[in-house]
C-alpha positions as a LaTeX table, in Angstrom:
\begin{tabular}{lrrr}
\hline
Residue & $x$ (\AA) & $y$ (\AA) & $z$ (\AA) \\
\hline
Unk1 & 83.72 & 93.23 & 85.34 \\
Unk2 & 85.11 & 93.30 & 88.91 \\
Unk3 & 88.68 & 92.95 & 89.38 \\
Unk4 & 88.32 & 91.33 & 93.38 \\
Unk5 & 89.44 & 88.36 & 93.10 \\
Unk6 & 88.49 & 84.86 & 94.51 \\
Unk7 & 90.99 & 85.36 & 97.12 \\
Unk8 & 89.10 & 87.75 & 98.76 \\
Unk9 & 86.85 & 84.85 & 99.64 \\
Unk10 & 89.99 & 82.48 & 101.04 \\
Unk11 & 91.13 & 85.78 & 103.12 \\
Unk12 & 87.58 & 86.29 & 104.61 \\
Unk13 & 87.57 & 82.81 & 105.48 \\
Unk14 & 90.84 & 82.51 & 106.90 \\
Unk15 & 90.58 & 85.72 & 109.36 \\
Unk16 & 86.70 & 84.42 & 110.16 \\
Unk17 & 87.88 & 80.82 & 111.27 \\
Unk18 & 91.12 & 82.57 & 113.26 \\
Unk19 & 88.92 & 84.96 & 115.05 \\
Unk20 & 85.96 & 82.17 & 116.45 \\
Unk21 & 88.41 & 79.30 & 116.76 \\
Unk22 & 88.53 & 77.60 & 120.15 \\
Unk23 & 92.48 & 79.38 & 120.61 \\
Unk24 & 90.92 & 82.82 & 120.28 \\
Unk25 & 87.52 & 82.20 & 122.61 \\
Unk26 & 88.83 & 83.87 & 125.46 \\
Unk27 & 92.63 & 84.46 & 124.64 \\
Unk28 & 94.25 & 87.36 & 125.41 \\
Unk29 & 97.40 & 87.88 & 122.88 \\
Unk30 & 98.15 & 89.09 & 119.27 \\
Unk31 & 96.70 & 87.15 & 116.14 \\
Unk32 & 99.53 & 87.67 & 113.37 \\
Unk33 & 97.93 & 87.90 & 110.23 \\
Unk34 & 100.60 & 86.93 & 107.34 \\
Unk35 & 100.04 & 87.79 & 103.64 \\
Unk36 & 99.80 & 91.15 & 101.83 \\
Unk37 & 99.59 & 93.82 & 103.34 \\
Unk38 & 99.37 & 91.75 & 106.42 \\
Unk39 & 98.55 & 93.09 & 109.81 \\
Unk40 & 97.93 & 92.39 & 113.96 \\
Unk41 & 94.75 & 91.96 & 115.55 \\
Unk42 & 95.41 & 92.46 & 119.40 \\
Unk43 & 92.69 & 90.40 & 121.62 \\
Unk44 & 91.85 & 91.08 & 125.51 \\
Unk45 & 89.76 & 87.90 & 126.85 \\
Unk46 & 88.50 & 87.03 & 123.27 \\
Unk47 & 87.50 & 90.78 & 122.32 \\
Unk48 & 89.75 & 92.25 & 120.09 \\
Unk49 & 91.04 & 96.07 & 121.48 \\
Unk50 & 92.88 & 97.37 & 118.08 \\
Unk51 & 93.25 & 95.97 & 114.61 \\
Unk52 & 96.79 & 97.74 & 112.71 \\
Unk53 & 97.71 & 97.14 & 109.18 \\
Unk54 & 100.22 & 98.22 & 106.90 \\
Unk55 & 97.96 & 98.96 & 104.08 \\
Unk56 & 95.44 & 101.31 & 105.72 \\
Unk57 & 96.58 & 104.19 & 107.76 \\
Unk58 & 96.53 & 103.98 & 111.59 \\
Unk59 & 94.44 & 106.46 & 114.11 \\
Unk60 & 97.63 & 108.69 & 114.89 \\
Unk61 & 97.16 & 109.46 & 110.71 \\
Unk62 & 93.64 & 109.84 & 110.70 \\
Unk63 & 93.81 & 112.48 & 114.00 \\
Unk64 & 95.98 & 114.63 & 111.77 \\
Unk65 & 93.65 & 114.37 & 108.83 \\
Unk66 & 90.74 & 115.87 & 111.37 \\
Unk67 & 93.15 & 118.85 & 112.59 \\
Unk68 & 92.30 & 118.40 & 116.59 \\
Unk69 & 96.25 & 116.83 & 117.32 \\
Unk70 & 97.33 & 120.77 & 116.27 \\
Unk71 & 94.26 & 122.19 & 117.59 \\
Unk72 & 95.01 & 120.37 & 121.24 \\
Unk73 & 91.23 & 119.50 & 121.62 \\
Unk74 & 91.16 & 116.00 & 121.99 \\
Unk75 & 88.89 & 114.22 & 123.83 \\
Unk76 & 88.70 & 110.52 & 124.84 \\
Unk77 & 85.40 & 109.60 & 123.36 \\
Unk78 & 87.43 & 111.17 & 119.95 \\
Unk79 & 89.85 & 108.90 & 120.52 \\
Unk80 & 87.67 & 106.18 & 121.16 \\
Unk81 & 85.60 & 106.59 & 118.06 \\
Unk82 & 89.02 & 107.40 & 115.62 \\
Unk83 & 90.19 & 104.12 & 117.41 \\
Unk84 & 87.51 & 101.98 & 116.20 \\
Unk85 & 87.49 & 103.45 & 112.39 \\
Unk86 & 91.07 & 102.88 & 112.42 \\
Unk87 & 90.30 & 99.06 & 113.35 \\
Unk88 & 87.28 & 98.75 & 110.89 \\
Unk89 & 89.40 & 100.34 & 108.27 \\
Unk90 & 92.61 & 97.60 & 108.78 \\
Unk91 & 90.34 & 94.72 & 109.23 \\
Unk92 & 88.58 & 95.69 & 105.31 \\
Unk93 & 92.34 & 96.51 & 104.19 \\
Unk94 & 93.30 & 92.89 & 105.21 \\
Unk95 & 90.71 & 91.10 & 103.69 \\
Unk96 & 90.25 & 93.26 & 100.18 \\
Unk97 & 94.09 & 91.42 & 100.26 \\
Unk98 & 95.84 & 88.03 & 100.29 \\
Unk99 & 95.64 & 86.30 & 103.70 \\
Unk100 & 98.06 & 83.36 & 103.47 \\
Unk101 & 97.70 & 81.82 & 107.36 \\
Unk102 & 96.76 & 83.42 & 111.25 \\
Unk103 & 98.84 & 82.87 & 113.75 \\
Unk104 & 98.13 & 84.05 & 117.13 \\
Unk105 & 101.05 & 84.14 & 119.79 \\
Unk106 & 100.48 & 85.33 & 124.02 \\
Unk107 & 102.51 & 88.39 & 123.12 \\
Unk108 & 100.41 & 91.32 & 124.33 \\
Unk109 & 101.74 & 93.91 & 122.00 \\
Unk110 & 101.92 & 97.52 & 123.05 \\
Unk111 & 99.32 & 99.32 & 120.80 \\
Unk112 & 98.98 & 103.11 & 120.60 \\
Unk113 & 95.54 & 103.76 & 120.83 \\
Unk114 & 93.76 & 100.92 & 121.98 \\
Unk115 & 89.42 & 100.81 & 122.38 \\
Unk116 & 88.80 & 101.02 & 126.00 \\
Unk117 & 85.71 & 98.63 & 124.68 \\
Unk118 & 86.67 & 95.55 & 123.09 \\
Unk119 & 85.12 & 94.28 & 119.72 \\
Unk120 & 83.15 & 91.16 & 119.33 \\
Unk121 & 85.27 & 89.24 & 117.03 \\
Unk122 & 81.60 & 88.13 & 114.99 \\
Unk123 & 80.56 & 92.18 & 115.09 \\
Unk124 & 84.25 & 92.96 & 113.22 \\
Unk125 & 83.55 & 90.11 & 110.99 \\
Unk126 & 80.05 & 91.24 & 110.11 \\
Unk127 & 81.20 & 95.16 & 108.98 \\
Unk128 & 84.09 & 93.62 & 107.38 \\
Unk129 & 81.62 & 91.46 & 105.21 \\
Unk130 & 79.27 & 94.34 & 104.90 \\
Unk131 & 81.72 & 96.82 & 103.46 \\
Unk132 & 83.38 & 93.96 & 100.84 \\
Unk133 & 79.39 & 92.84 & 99.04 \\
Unk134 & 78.77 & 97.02 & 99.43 \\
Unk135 & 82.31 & 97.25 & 97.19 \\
Unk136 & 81.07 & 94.32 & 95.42 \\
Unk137 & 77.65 & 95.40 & 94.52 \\
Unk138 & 79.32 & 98.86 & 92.82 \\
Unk139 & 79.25 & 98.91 & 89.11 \\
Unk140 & 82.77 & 99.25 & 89.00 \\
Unk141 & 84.33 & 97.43 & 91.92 \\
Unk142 & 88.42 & 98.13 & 92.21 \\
Unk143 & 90.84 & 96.26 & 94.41 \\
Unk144 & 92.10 & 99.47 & 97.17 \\
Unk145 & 95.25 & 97.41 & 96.76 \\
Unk146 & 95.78 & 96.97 & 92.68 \\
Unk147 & 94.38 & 99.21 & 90.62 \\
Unk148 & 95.97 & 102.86 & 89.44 \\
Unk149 & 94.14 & 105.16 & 88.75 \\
Unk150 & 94.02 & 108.71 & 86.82 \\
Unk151 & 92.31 & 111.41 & 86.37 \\
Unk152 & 90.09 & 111.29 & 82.77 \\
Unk153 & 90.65 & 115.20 & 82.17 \\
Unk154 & 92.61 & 117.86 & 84.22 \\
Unk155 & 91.09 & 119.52 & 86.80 \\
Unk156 & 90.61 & 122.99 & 85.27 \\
Unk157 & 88.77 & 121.21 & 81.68 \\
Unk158 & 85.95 & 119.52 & 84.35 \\
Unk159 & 82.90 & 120.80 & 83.74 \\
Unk160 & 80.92 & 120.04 & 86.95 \\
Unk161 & 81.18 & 121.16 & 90.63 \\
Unk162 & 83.48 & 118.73 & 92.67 \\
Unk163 & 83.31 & 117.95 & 96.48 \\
Unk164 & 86.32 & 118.21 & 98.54 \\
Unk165 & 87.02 & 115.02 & 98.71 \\
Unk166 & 86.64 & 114.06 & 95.03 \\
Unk167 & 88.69 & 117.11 & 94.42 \\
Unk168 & 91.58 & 115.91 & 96.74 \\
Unk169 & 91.61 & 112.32 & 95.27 \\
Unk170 & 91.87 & 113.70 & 91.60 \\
Unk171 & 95.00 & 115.94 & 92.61 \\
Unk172 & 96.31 & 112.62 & 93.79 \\
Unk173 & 95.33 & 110.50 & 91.17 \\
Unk174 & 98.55 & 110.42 & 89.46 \\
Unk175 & 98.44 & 106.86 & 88.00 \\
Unk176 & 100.95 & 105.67 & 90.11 \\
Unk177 & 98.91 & 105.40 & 92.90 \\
Unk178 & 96.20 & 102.94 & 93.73 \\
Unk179 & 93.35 & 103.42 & 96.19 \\
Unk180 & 95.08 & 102.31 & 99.17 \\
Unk181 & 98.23 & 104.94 & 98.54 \\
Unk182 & 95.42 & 107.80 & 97.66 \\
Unk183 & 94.17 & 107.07 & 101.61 \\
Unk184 & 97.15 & 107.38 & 102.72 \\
Unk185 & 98.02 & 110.47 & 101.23 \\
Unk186 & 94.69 & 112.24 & 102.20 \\
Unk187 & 94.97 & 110.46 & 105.71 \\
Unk188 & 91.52 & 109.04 & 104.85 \\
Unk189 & 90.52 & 105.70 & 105.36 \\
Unk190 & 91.27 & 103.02 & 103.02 \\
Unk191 & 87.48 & 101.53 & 102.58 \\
Unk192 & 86.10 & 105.60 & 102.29 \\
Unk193 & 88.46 & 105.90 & 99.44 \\
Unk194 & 87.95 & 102.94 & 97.10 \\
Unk195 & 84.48 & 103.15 & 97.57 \\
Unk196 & 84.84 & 107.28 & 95.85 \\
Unk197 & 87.28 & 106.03 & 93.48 \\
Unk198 & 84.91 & 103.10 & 92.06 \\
Unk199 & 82.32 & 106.04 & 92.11 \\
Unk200 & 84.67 & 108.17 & 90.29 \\
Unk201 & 84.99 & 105.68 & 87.77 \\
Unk202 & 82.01 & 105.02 & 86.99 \\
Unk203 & 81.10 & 108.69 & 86.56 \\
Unk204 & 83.72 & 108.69 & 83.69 \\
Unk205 & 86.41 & 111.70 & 86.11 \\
Unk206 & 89.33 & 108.33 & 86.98 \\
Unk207 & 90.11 & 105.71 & 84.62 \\
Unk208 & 91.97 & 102.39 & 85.59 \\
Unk209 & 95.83 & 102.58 & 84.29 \\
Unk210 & 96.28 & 99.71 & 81.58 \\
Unk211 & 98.19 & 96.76 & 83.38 \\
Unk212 & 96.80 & 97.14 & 86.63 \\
Unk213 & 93.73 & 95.09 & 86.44 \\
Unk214 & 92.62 & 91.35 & 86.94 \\
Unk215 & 91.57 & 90.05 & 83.52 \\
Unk216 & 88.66 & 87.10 & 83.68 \\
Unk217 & 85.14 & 86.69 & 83.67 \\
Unk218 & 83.52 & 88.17 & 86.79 \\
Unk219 & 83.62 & 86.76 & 90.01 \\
Unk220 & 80.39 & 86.15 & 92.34 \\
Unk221 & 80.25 & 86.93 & 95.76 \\
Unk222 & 82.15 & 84.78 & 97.78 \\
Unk223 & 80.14 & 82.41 & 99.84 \\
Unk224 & 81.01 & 83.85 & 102.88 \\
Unk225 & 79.95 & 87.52 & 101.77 \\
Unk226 & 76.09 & 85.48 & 101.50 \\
Unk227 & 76.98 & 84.57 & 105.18 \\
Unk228 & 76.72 & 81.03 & 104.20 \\
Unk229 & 79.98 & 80.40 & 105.92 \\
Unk230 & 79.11 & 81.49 & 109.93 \\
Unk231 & 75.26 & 81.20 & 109.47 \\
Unk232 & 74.98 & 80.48 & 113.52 \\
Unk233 & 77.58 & 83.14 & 114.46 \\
Unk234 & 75.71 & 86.17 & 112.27 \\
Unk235 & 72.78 & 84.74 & 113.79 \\
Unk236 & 74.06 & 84.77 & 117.19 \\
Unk237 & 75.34 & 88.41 & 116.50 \\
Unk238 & 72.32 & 89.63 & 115.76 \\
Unk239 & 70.19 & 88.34 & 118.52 \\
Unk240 & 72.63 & 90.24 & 120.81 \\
Unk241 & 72.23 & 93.52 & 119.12 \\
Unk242 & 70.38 & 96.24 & 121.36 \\
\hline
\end{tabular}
């Protein structure tokens, strides 16, 4: 049974008809996006320079996951490619949500660590639809937002070898924590993390705290995950690719 819901399809839809409306073609400005967690998308002439959400940890977090902020060894292509995770990451955190309504405003917003390239809104829509039917397609799908987890056994009765990072979401797996507050913990990103933890369930080491889950009959794909919705724009996007 998958516990995303059928307003994961609304939120795709929402942010998809925001980001290629006429208002957004060539705007420069900030695209509010209301609901839960919520989040900015920041636009320079239509292409869209940093995507920040408060559900998925931002690049200043995921620079001190990869030690080089201590280690002073930053470079800009670093920051450039830690830049566009962090915007890949929020854009997946807003959808895998509740997207009530877009509103974009001429404020150009001072952002952190902005991409010196700016992202096709169609390419951000494509990974975002890519990583929610690869979440969809697991055997054990989990909302990053909903669902607790815990750890099956303690860490010393496992009898199998453990990577690091399966290892550091266990330790955090209290069952008061959901996929989303695991990332944040581990400075990880958000879609990385619920993609281990579905994993995790499935191999029988997290189970899914009693409460926390969507009850129902499973829900299909949403139409726009079968890029039904933006046939021409896909299309368009893939022509362009090198």
């Amino acid at each position: 049974m998958t516990t995303l819901n059928s307003g994961t399809e609304l939120s795709f839809d929402l942010l998809a008809g925001a980001l290629t409306g006429r208002d957004t073609a060539r705007a420069t400005g900030t695209l509010h996006v209301m609901g839960n967690p919520g989040g900015r998308i920041h636009l320079r002439d239509g292409g869209i320079v940093a995507v920040e959400s408060a559900g998925s940890p931002g690049p200043d977090a995921l620079l001190s996951r990869s030690g080089r902020i201590s280690e002073g060894r930053i470079g800009s292509t670093a920051l450039q490619v830690i830049a566009m995770m962090a915007a890949h990451d929020a854009a997946f955190t807003l959808v895998a949500g509740d997207i009530e309504r877009c509103v974009l405003t001429a404020d150009a917003l001072d952002v952190a660590i902005p991409m010196n390239v700016p992202v096709e809104p169609v390419r951000l829509l494509q990974e975002t639809s890519r990583r929610l039917s690869a979440l969809s397609a697991l055997p054990h799908p989990l909302s990053p937002h909903r669902e607790r987890v815990a750890p099956t056994r303690a860490l010393h009765q496992l009898d199998q070898e453990l990577s690091p990072a399966r290892r550091e979401i266990l330790v955090h797996a209290s069952g008061r924590r959901c996929a989303r507050d695991i990332a944040f913990v581990c400075g990880r990103s958000v879609y990385a993390v619920t993609i281990e933890v579905c994993r995790m369930v499935g191999d029988g080491l997290l189970t899914v705290v009693s409460g926390t889950s969507i009850s129902g009959d499973d829900v299909p794909l949403p139409r726009s995950l079968r890029r039904q919705l933006l046939p021409r724009l896909f299309k368009q996007g893939e022509r362009k690719r090198p």
